[in-house]
VEXFI-185705 format. One record per residue (C-alpha): residue number from 1; residue in three letters; x, y, z. Coordinates in pm, 1 decimal. Example, Ala and Ser with C-alpha at 12.3 -4.5 7.8 and 13.67 -1.06 7.14 Angstrom:
2
  resi  resn      east     north        up
     1   ala    1230.0    -450.0     780.0
     2   ser    1367.0    -106.0     714.0
END
This chain:
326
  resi  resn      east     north        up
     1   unk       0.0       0.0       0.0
     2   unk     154.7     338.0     -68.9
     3   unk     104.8     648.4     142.2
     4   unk     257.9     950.3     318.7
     5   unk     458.8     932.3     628.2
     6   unk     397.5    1302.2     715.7
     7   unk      60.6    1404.9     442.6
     8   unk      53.3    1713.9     612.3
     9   unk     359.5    1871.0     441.6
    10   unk      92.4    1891.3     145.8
    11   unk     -19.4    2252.6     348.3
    12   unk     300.3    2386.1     250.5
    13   unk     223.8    2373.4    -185.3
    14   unk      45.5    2736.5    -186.5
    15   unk     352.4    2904.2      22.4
    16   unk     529.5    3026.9    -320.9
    17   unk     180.5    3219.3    -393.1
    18   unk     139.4    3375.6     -47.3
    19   unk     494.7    3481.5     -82.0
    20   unk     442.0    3633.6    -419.8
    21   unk     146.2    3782.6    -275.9
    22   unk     249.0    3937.1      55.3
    23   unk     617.5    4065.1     -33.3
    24   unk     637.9    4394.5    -251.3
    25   unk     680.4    4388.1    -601.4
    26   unk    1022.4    4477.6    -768.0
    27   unk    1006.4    4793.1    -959.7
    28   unk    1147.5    4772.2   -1302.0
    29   unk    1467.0    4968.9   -1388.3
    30   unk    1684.5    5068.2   -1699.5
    31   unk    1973.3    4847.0   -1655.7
    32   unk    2129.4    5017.1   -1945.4
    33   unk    2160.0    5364.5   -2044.8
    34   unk    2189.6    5425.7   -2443.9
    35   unk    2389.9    5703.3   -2509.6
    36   unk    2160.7    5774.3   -2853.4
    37   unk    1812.5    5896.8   -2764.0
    38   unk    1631.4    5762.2   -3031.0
    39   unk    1827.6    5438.4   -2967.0
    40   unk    1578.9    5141.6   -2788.4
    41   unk    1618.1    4793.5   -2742.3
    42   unk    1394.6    4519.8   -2911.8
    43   unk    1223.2    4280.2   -2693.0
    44   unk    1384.8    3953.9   -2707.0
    45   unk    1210.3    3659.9   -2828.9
    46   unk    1223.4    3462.1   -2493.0
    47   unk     810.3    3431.3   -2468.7
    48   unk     840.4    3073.9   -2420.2
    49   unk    1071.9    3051.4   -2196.1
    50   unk     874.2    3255.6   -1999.5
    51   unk     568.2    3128.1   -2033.7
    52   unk     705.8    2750.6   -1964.3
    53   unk     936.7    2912.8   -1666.2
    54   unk     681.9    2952.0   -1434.4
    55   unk     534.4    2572.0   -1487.7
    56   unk     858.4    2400.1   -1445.4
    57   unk     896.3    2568.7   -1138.5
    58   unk     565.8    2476.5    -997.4
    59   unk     631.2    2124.2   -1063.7
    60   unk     959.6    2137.0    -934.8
    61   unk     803.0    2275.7    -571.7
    62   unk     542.8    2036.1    -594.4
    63   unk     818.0    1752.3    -660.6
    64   unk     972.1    1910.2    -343.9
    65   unk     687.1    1866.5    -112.4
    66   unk     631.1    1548.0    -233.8
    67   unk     980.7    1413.7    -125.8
    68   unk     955.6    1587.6     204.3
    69   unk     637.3    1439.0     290.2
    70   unk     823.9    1113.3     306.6
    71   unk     615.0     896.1      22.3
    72   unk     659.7     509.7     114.3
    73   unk     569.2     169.2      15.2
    74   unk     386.0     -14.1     312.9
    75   unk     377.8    -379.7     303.3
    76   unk     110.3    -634.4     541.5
    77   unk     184.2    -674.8     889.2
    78   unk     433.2    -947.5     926.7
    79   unk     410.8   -1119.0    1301.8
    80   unk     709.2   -1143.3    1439.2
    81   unk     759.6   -1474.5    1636.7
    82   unk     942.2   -1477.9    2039.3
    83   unk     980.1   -1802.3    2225.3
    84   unk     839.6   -1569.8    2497.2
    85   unk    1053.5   -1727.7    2736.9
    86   unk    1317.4   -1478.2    2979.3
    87   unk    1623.0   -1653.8    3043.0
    88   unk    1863.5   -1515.4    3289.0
    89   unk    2236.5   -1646.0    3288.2
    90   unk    2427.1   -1622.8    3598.7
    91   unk    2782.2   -1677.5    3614.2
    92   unk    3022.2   -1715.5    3912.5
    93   unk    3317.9   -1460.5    3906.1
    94   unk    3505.2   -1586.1    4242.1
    95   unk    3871.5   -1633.2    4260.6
    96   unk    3813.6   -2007.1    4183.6
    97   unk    3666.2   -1942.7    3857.8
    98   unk    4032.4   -1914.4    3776.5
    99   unk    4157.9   -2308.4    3817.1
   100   unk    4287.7   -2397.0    3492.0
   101   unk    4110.2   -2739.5    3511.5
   102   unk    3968.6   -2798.4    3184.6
   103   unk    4051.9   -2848.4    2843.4
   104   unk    3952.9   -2668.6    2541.3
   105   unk    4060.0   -2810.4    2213.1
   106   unk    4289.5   -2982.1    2355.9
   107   unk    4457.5   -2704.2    2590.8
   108   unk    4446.6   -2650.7    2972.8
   109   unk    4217.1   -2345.9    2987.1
   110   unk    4057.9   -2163.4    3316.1
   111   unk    3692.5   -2273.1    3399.3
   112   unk    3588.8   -1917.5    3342.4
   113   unk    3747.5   -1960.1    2997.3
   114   unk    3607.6   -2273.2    2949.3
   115   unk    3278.8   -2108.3    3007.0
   116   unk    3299.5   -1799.7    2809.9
   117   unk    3342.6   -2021.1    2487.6
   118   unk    3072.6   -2224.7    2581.0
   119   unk    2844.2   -1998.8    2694.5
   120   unk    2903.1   -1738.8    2386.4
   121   unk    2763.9   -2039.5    2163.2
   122   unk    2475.7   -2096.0    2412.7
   123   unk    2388.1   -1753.1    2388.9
   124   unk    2336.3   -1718.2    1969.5
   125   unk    2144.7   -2024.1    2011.9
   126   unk    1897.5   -1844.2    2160.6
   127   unk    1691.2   -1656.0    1910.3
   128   unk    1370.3   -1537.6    2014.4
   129   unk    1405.1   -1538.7    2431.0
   130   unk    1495.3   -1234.3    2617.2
   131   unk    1826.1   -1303.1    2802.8
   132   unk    1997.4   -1147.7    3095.8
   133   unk    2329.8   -1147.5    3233.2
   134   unk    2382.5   -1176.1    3636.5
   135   unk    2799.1   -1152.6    3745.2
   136   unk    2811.7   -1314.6    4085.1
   137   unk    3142.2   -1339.6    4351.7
   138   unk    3108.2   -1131.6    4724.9
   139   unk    2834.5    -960.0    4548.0
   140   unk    2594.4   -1023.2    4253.5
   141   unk    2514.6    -723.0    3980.6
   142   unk    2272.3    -754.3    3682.2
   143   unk    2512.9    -658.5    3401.2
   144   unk    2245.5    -708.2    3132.0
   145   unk    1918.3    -657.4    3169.2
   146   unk    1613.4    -846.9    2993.2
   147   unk    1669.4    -785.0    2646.9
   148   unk    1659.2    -906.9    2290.1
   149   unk    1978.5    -784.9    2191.2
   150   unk    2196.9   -1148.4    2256.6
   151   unk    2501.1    -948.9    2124.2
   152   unk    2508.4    -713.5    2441.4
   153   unk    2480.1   -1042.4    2634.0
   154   unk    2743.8   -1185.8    2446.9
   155   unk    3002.0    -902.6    2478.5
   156   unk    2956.0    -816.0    2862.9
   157   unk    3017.8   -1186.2    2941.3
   158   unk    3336.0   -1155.0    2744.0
   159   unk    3421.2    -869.9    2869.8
   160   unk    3404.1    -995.8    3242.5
   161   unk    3692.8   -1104.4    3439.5
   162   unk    3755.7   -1306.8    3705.9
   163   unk    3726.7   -1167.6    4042.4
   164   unk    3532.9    -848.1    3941.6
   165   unk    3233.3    -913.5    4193.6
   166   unk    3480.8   -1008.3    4463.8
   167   unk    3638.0   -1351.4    4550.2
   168   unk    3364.0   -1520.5    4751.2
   169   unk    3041.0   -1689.2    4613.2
   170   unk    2711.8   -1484.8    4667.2
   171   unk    2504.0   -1759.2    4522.2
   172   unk    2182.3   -1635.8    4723.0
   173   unk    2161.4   -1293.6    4622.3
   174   unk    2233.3   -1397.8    4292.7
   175   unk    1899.3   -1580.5    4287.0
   176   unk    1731.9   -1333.4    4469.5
   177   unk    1829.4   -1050.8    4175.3
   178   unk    1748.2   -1279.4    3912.9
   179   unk    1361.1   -1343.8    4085.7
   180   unk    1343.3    -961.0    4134.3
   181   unk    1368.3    -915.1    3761.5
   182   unk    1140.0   -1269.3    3668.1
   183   unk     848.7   -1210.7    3862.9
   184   unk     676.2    -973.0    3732.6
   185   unk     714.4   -1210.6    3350.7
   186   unk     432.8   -1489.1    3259.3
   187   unk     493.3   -1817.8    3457.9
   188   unk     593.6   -2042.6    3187.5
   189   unk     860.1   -1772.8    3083.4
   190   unk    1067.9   -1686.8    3399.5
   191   unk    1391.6   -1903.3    3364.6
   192   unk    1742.9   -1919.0    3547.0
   193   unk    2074.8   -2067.0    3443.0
   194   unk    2304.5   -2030.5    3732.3
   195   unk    2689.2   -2155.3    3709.9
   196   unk    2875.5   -2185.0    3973.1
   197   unk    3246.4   -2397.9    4132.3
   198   unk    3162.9   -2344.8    4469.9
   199   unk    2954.0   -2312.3    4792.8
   200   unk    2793.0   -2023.9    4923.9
   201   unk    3006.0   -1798.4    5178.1
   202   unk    2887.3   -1433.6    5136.0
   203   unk    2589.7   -1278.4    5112.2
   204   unk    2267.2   -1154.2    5259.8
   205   unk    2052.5   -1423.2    5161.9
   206   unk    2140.3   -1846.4    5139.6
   207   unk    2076.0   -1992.9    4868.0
   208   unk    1783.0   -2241.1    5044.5
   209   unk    1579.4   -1899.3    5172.4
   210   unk    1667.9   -1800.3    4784.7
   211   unk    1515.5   -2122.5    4643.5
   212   unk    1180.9   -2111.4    4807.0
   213   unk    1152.3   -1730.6    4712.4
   214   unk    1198.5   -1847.2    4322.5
   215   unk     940.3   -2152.8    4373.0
   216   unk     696.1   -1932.6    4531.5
   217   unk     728.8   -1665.8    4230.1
   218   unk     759.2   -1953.7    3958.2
   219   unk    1112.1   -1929.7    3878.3
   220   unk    1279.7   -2234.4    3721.5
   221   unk    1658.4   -2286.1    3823.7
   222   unk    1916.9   -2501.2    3615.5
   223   unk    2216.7   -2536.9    3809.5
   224   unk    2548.9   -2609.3    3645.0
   225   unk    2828.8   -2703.9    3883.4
   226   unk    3130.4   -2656.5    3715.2
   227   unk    3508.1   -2846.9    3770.6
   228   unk    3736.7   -3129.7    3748.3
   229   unk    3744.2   -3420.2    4004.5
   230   unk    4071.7   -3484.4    3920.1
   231   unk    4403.5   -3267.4    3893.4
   232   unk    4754.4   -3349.4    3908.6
   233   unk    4974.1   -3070.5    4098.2
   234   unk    5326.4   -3076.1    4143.2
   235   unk    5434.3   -3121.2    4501.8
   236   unk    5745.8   -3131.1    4729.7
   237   unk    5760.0   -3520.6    4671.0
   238   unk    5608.5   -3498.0    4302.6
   239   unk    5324.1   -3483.9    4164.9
   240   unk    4991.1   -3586.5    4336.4
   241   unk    4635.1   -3582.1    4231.1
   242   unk    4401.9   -3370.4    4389.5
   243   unk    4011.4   -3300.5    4346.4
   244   unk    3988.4   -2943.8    4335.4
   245   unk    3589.3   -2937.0    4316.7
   246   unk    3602.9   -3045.7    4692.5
   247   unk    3427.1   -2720.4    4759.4
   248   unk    3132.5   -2786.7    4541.0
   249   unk    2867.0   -2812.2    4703.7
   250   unk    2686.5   -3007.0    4461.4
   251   unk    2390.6   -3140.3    4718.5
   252   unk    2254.2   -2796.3    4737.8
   253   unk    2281.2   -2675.8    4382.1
   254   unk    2044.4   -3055.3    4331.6
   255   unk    1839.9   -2867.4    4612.2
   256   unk    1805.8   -2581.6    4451.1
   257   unk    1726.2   -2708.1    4110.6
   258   unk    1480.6   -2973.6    4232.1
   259   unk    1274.6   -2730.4    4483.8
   260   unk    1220.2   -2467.8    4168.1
   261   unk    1146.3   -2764.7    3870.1
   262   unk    1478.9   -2722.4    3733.2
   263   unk    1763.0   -2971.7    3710.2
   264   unk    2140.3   -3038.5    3797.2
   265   unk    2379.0   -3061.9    3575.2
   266   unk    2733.2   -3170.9    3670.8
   267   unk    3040.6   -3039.1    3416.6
   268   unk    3390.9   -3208.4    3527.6
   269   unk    3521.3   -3075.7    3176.1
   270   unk    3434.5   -2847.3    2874.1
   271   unk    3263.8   -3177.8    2663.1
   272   unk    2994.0   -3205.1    3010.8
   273   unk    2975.0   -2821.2    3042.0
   274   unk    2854.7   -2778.9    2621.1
   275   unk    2640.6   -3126.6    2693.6
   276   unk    2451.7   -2915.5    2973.9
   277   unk    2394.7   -2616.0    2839.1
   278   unk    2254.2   -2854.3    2501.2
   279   unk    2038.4   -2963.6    2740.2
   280   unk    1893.1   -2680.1    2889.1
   281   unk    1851.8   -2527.5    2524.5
   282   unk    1642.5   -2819.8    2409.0
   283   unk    1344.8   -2701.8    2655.9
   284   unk    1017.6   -2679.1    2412.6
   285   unk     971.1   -2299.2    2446.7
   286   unk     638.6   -2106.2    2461.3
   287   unk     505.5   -1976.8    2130.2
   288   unk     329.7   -1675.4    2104.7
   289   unk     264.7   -1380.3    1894.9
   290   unk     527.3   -1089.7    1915.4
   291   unk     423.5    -723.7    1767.7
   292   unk     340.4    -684.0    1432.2
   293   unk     594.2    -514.4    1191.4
   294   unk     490.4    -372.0     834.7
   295   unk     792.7    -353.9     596.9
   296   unk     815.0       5.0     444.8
   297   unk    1004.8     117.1     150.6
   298   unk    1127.6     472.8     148.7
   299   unk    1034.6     651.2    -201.7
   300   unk    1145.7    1037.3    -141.3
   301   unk    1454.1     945.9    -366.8
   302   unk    1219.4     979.7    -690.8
   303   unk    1032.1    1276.1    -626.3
   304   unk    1351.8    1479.6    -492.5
   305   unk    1554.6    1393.2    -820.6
   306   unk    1239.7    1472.9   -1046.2
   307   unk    1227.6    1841.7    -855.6
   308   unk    1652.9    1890.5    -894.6
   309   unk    1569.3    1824.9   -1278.3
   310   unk    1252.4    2029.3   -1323.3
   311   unk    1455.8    2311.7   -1147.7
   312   unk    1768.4    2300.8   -1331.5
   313   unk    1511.6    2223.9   -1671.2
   314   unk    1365.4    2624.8   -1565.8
   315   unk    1695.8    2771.4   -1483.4
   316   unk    1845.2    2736.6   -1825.0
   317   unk    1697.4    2912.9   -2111.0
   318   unk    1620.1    2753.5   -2414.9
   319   unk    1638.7    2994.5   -2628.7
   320   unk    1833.9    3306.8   -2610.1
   321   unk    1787.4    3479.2   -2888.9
   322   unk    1893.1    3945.7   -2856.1
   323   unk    1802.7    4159.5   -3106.4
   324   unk    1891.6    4498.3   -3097.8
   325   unk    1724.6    4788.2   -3309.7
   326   unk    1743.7    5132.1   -3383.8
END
């Protein structure tokens, strides 16, 4: 369908006659004085011109208007479909974050690295929720808010560094942020991703009191407990083999996830981290109907040429044609 984005422009066609009208006419002069006094000049043959002059330039203003009134193509409403689901990632910044436990493509890598890469791929996967991004170590902050834009998402995760929230675990208040921001969404929408290595030690809130808060307001909680079971350290006698996970406290993160209607997930290395986060993308999301958007092609282009040419079309003469007689 074509229209006018701004149709009222169209007031502004008459202007060149109330112009004409209101401002004082020019009185003619004698340019040139002819030293002969019975010595005249003959009226040039440019009647055309002049009477075509005046046409060209009305077309050219009405060309004008036309552009400026913005004239567009409109297509149907096209609905655009959301999963309708809010996700909210939360991801552990404390100093443990920075064990260089697991392997990525073949190289020892940090579990925060490990998570960035895996996460970043989680993240473009999902088209169509709103995500969120909640940094958790002696405090939690929502980086990110609720939002459509997964790049933002994407780039303050990689931007984050490891003990930038402190170098405890806050895994309470983290929960409690992330049902601050969820309950006010539809049920079936308000979702939670935490990640975390280790157990709760700072904080206002624990993570139990956190739990019920989230079941009470609907909030479904997938825990990820992240780190090896096994890691070889070099020691005064040699190496030995240590777990360093020992702080994991993996019985409440099940707590958590089961008292909410979530699930545990347990990632010794990068292959059981990406397997988890697989998981948690395969949940059958909520269809529904997400504003309607009508294509629109801008057509001011044609009109605005069409009044350059009709304007440079008056302003040159086509004929030019002096006689002079005695």
């Amino acid at each position: 369908m074509f229209e006018f984005a701004w149709p009222w422009l169209f007031l502004l066609l008459p202007l060149p006659l109330l112009m004409r009208r209101m401002l004082p006419p020019t009185t003619p002069g004698q340019a040139l004085r002819l030293p002969q006094p019975g010595l005249r000049l003959a009226a040039t043959g440019g009647s055309t011109v002049r009477s075509v002059t005046p046409w060209l330039l009305a077309l050219s203003w009405l060309c004008l208007v036309a552009a400026a009134a913005r004239p567009q193509w409109v297509g149907p409403p096209q609905a655009q479909q959301r999963s309708g689901r809010a996700l909210l990632l939360a991801v552990d910044l404390s100093g443990s974050m920075n064990t260089q436990d697991m392997q990525l493509a073949g190289q020892p890598v940090s579990r925060f690295g490990a998570v960035k890469a895996i996460a970043g791929n989680f993240i473009d996967r999902r088209h169509g929720d709103e995500m969120g991004l909640i940094l958790f170590g002696s405090q939690a902050f929502l980086v990110t808010p609720l939002t459509y834009d997964l790049d933002a998402v994407r780039a303050q995760l990689q931007g984050a560094a490891v003990g930038l929230a402190g170098s405890e675990t806050a895994i309470g208040d983290a929960i409690a942020i992330a049902v601050k921001r969820l309950s006010a969404l539809p049920e079936q929408a308000r979702v939670l991703v935490l990640l975390t290595d280790g157990v709760n030690n700072a904080g206002s809130i624990s993570p139990l009191e956190a739990a019920r808060a989230a079941k009470a307001a609907g909030v479904r909680i997938y825990t990820v407990g992240i780190g090896a079971e096994r890691m070889r350290v070099p020691g005064f006698f040699g190496a030995q083999i240590i777990n360093p996970s020992a702080d994991l406290d993996a019985a409440m993160l099940t707590k958590i996830a089961d008292e909410t209607g979530g699930r545990f997930f347990r990632a010794t290395d990068s292959a059981q981290l990406a397997d988890a986060y697989r998981a948690i993308d395969a949940l059958e999301p909520l269809r529904q109907q997400g504003p309607s958007l009508r294509p629109r092609k801008e057509w001011f282009a044609w009109p605005l040429a069409a009044a350059l040419l009709l304007w440079l079309l008056a302003a040159v003469p086509r004929r030019r044609a002096h006689e002079v007689t005695a």
